[in-house]
C-alpha positions as CSV (number, residue, x, y, z in Angstrom):
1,X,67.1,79.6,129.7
2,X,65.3,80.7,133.1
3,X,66.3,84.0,134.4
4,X,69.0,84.4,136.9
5,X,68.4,85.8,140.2
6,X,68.3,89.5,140.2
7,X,70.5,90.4,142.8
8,X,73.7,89.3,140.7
9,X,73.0,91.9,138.1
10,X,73.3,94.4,141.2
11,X,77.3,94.2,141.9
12,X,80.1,93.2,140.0
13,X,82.8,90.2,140.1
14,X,85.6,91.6,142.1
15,X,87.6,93.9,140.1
16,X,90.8,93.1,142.4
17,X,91.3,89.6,141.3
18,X,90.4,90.7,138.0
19,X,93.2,92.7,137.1
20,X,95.0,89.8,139.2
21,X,94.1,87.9,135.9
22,X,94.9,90.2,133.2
23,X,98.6,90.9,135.1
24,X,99.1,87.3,135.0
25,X,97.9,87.6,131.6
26,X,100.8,90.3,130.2
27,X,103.0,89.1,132.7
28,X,103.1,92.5,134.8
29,X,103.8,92.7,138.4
30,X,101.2,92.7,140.7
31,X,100.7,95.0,142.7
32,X,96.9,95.3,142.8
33,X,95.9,92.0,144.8
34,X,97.5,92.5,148.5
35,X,99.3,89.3,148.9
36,X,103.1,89.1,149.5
37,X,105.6,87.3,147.0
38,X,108.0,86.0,149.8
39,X,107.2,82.4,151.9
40,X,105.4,82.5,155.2
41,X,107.8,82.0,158.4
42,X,109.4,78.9,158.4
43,X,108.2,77.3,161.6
44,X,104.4,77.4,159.7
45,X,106.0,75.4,157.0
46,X,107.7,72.9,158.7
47,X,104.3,72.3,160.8
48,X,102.3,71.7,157.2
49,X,105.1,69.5,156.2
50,X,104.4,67.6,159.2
51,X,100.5,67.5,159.2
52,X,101.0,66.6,155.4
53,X,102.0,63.1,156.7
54,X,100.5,63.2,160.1
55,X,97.4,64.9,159.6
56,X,94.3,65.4,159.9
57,X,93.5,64.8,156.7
58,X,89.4,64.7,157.2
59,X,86.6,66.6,158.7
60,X,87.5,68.8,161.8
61,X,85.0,69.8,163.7
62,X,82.9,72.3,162.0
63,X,83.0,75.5,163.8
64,X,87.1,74.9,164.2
65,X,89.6,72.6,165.3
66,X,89.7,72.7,169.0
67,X,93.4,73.4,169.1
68,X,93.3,76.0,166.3
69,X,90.3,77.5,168.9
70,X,92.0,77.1,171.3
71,X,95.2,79.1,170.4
72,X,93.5,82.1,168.5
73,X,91.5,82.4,171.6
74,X,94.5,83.2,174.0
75,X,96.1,85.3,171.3
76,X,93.1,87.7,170.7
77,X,91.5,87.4,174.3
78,X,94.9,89.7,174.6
79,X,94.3,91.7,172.3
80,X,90.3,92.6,173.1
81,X,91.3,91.9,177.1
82,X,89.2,89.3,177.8
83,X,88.9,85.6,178.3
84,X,87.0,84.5,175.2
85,X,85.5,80.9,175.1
86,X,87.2,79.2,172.2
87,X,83.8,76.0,172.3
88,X,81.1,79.6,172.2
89,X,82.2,82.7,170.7
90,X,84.7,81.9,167.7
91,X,83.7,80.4,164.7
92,X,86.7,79.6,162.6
93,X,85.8,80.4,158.5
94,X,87.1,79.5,155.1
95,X,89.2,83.2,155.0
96,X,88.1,86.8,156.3
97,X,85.9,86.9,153.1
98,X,83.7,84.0,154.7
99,X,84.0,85.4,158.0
100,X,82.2,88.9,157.2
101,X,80.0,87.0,154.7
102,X,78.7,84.9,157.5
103,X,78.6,87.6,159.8
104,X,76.3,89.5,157.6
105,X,73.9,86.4,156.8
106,X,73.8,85.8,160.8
107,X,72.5,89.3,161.6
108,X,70.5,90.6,158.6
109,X,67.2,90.1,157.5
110,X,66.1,91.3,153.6
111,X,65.5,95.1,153.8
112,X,67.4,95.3,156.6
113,X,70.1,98.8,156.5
114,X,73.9,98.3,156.7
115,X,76.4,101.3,157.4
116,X,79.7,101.3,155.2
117,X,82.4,103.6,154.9
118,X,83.4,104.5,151.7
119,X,86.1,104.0,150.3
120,X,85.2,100.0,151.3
121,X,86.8,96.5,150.3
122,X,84.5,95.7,147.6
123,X,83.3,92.9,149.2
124,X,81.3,94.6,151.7
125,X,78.9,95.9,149.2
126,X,78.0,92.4,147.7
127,X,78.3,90.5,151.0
128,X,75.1,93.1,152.0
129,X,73.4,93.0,148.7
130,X,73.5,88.9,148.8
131,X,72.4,88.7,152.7
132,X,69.3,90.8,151.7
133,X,70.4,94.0,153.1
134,X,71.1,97.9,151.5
135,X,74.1,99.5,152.2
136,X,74.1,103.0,153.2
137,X,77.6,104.4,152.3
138,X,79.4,107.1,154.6
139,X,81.8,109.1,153.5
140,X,85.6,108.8,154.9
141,X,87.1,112.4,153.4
142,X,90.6,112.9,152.8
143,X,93.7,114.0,153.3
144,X,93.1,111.9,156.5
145,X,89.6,110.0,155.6
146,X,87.8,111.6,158.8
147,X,84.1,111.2,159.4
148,X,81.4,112.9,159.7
149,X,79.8,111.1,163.1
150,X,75.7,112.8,162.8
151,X,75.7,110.9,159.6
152,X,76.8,107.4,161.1
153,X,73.7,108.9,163.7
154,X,71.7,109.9,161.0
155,X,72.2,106.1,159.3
156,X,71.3,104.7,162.8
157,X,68.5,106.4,163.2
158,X,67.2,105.0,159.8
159,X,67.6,101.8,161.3
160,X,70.7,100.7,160.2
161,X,71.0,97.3,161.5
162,X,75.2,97.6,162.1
163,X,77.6,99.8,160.4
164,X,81.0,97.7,159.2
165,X,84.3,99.3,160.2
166,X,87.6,97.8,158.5
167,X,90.3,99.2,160.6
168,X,93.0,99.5,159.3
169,X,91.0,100.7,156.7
170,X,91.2,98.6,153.0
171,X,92.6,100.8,150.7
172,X,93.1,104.6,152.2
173,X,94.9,102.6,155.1
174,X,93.2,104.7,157.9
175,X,93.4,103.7,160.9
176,X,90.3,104.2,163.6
177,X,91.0,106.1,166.6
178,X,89.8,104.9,169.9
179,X,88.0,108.0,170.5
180,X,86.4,107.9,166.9
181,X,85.7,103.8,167.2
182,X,84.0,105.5,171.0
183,X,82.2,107.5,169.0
184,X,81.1,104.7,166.6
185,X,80.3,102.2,169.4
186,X,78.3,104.7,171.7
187,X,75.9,105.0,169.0
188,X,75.6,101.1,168.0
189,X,74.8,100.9,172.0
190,X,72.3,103.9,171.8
191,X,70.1,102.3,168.4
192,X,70.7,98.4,170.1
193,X,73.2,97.8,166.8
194,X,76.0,96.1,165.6
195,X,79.4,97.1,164.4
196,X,80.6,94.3,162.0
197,X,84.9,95.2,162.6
198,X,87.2,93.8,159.6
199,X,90.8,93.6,161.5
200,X,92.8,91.5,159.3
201,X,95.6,94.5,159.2
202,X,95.5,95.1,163.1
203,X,99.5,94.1,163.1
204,X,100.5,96.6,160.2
205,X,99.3,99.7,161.9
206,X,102.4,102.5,161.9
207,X,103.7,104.7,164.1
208,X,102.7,107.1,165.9
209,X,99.0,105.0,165.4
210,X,98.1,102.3,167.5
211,X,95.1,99.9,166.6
212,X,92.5,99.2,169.0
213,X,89.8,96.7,168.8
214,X,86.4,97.6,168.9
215,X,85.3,94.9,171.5
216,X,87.6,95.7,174.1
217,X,85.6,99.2,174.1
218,X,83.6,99.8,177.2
219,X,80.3,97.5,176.5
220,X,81.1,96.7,173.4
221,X,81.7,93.2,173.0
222,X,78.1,92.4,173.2
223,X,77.2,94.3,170.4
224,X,80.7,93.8,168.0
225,X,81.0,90.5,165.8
226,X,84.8,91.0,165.1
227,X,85.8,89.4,161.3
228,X,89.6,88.4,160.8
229,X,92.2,86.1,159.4
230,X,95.6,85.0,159.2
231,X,96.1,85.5,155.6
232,X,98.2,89.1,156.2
233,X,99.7,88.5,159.8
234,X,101.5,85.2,158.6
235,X,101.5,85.7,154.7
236,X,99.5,82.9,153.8
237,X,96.8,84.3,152.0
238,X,96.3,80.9,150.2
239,X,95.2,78.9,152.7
240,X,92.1,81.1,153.6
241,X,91.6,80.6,157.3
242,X,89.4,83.7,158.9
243,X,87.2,83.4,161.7
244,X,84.5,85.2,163.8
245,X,84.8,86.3,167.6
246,X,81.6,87.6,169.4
247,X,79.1,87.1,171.9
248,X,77.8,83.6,172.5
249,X,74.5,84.4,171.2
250,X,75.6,85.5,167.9
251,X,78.3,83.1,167.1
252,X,76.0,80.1,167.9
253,X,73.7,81.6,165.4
254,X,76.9,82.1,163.2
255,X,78.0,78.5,163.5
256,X,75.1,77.5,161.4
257,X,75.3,79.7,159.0
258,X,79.0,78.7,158.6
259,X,78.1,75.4,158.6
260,X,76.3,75.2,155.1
261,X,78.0,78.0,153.6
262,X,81.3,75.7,153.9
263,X,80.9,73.0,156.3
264,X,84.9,73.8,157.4
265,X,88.3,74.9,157.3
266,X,91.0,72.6,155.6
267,X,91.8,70.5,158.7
268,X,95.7,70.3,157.8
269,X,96.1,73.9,157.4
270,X,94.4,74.7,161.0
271,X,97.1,71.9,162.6
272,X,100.1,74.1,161.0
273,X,98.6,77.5,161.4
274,X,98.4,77.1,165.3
275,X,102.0,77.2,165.7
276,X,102.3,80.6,164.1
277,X,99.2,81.3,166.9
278,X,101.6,80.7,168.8
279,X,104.3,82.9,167.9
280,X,105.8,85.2,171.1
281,X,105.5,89.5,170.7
282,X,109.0,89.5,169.4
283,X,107.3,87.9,165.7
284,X,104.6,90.7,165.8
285,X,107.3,93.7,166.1
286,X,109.4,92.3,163.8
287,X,106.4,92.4,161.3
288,X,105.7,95.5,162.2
289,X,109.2,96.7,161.6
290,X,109.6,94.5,158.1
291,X,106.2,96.5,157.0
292,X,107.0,99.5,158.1
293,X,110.9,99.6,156.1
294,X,108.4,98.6,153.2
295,X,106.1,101.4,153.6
296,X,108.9,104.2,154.2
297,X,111.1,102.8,150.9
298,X,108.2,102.6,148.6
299,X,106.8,105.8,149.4
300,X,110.1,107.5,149.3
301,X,110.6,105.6,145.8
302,X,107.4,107.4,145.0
303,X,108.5,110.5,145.7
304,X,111.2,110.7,143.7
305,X,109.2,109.5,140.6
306,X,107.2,112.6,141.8
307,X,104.2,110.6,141.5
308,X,100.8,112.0,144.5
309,X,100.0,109.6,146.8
310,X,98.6,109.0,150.7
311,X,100.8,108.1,153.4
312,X,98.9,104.6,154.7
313,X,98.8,104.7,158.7
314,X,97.9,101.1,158.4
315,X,97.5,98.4,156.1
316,X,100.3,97.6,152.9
317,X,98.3,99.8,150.2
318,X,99.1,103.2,148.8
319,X,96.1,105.1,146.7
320,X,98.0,107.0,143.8
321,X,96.6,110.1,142.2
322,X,96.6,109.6,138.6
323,X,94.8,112.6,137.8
324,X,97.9,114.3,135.3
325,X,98.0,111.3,133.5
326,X,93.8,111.6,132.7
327,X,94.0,114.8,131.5
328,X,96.7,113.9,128.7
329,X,95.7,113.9,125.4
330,X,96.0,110.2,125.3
331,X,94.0,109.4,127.9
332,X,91.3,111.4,127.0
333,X,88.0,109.8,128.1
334,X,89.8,107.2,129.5
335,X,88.5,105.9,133.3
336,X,90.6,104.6,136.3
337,X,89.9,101.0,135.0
338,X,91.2,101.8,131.7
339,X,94.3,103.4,132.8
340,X,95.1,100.4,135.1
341,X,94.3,98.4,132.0
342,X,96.4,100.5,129.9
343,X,99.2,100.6,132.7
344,X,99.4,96.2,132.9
345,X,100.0,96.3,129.2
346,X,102.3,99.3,128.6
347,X,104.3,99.9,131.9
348,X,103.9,96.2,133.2
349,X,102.6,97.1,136.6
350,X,99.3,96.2,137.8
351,X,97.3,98.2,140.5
352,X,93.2,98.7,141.3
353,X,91.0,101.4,139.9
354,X,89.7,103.1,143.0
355,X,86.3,103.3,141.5
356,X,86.1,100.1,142.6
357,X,85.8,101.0,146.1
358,X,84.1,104.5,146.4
359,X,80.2,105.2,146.0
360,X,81.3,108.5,145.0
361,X,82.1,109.3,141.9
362,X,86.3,109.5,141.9
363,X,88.3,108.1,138.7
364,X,91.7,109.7,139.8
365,X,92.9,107.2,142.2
366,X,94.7,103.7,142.0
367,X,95.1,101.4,144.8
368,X,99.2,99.8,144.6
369,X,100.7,97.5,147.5
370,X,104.0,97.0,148.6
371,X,104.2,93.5,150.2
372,X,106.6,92.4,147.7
373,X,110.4,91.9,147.9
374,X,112.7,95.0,148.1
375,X,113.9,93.7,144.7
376,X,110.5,93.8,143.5
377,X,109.8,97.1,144.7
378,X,112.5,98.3,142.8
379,X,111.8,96.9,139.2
380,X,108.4,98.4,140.3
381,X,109.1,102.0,141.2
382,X,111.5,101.8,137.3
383,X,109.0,100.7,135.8
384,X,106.2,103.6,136.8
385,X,109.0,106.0,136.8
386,X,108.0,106.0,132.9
387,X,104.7,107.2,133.6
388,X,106.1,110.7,134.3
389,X,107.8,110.5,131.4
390,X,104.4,110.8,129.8
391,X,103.9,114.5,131.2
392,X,107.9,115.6,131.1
């Protein structure tokens, strides 16, 4: 057989939807793949009823249906505070994953340098590796998963190309201050760069945090290419419809890059998904408040095991520190990934080994999510209350 192409010896599949598969597998619940287990609002699903008989049922236009443009270009012209064109500066993609893969192939040449905070979805890794380009990795440290800004500098002045910022950050659920994302953006002005922003959990961001988009920033929209998607904001990660808002330069560039990566978005899916566009401010609090009740029950539910975790000021993940259970006996050599192994198939609860999204070397952390059904949560926090039973 002729060799394969090198670069896809260099990064992994995704070890998310992996363990996805071996929960599925032991029948475990999952709580490592961040997708919810209750229905999108009703109003979305009474729209894709109607466009299953009404349509569209064939190609929209490439770049995005003009009404599905149209509407996510009123809803996050708010949010950035501006008018954004919805025919020159969105590009409507098969999911957020598409959306920052695109982005990437639109702005990077091979050998070019991209920033990336780590911990980092584990997608941000590959999409760089497959566009040609080498991540450089900057530390977020914890408790709080602060920065240390001269070494964002010290990755610009190496000629980082852009620097990628998920905020709310996927999985230590930080969330980017405006005078840290200042920080961030003064620079990308200063080296003529790009920040790449992944804001797919901007309407889970909790109190006393606000989110705030990098392109509304003082002269930043010119140099942001903002990635999102609707798959959190209306739970309906299965009908993968990101998108790409920038300057008209870039997302003209992007369009044909999206163009034969996917040719489209499913046409039906865009009809419905525009009323939830659509929604009023009252929908977006009472997400806010729904994810928040999750947050504070799930955490307190961890507590009372007595299990270590973070406390998430965005997104719906929780890192766990699993480090008492390593240093048992049992567990002896074990890693992260064989503890989450071990955990699907003896405790019936599936999370992500948070290898899987540090550069650094940390094996003591595990990656749950709570966007599951109170009942849910429950069976959940019984069924890792035997873990401490393993160290009583």
């Amino acid at each position: 057989m002729p060799k394969l192409s090198e670069r896809v010896g260099t990064f992994t599949d995704s070890v998310i939807r992996r363990m996805t598969r071996i929960s599925d597998e032991y029948g475990a619940i999952n709580l490592s793949q961040g997708f919810p287990d209750f229905d999108p609002p009703k109003e979305i699903m009474d729209a894709l009823a109607k466009a299953a008989y009404a349509g569209p049922h064939q190609y929209s236009v490439t770049f995005g249906a003009e009404n599905f443009r149209e509407a996510l270009a009123e809803k996050q012209g708010r949010a950035i505070g501006r008018t954004i064109d919805p025919e020159t500066e969105i590009v409507v993609t098969c999911g957020g994953t598409e959306a920052m893969m695109c982005a990437m192939m639109t702005i990077c040449n091979p050998g070019d340098k991209v920033m990336v905070f780590s911990p980092f979805y584990e997608n941000y890794g590959a999409d760089a590796i497959l566009s040609g380009a080498e991540p450089i990795y900057i530390p977020l440290v914890p408790p709080e998963y602060g920065f240390d800004i001269r070494l964002v500098e010290d990755g610009f002045r190496a000629g980082a190309k852009a620097i990628i910022v998920c905020n709310p950050s996927n999985p230590c659920g930080k969330v980017f201050s405006r005078e840290e994302l200042m920080q961030i953006g003064e620079l990308a002005v200063k080296y003529d760069a790009f920040v790449v922003t992944d804001e797919v959990y901007e309407h889970m961001v909790y109190a006393p945090y606000h989110h705030t988009c990098m392109a509304s920033l003082p002269g930043m929209y010119e140099h942001t290419i903002t990635c999102n998607s609707l798959s959190k904001t209306y739970s309906i990660t299965g009908w993968r419809l990101g998108y790409l808002i920038g300057p008209e330069e870039v997302i003209e560039a992007a369009k044909k890059v999206h163009d034969f990566l996917t040719v489209g978005a499913a046409a039906p899916l865009q009809e419905a998904a525009v009323t939830g566009l659509k929604f009023p401010p009252s929908y977006y609090e009472e997400l806010l408040r729904t994810y928040t009740e999750k947050r504070n029950y799930f955490l307190k539910g961890l507590d009372e095991i007595g299990l270590k975790h973070n406390v998430p000021q965005g997104t719906y993940f929780v890192l766990i520190d699993i480090q008492e259970f390593l240093d048992l006996p049992m567990f002896a050599g074990y890693t992260d990934l064989e503890f989450c192994e071990w955990m699907i198939k003896n405790i019936k609860v599936a999370a992500v080994p948070g290898s899987s999204f540090f550069k650094e070397e940390v094996n003591n952390l595990i990656r749950l999510h709570f966007a599951r059904e109170k009942e849910t949560i429950d069976e959940a926090l019984r069924r890792l209350a035997k873990l401490k039973e393993l160290v009583s």
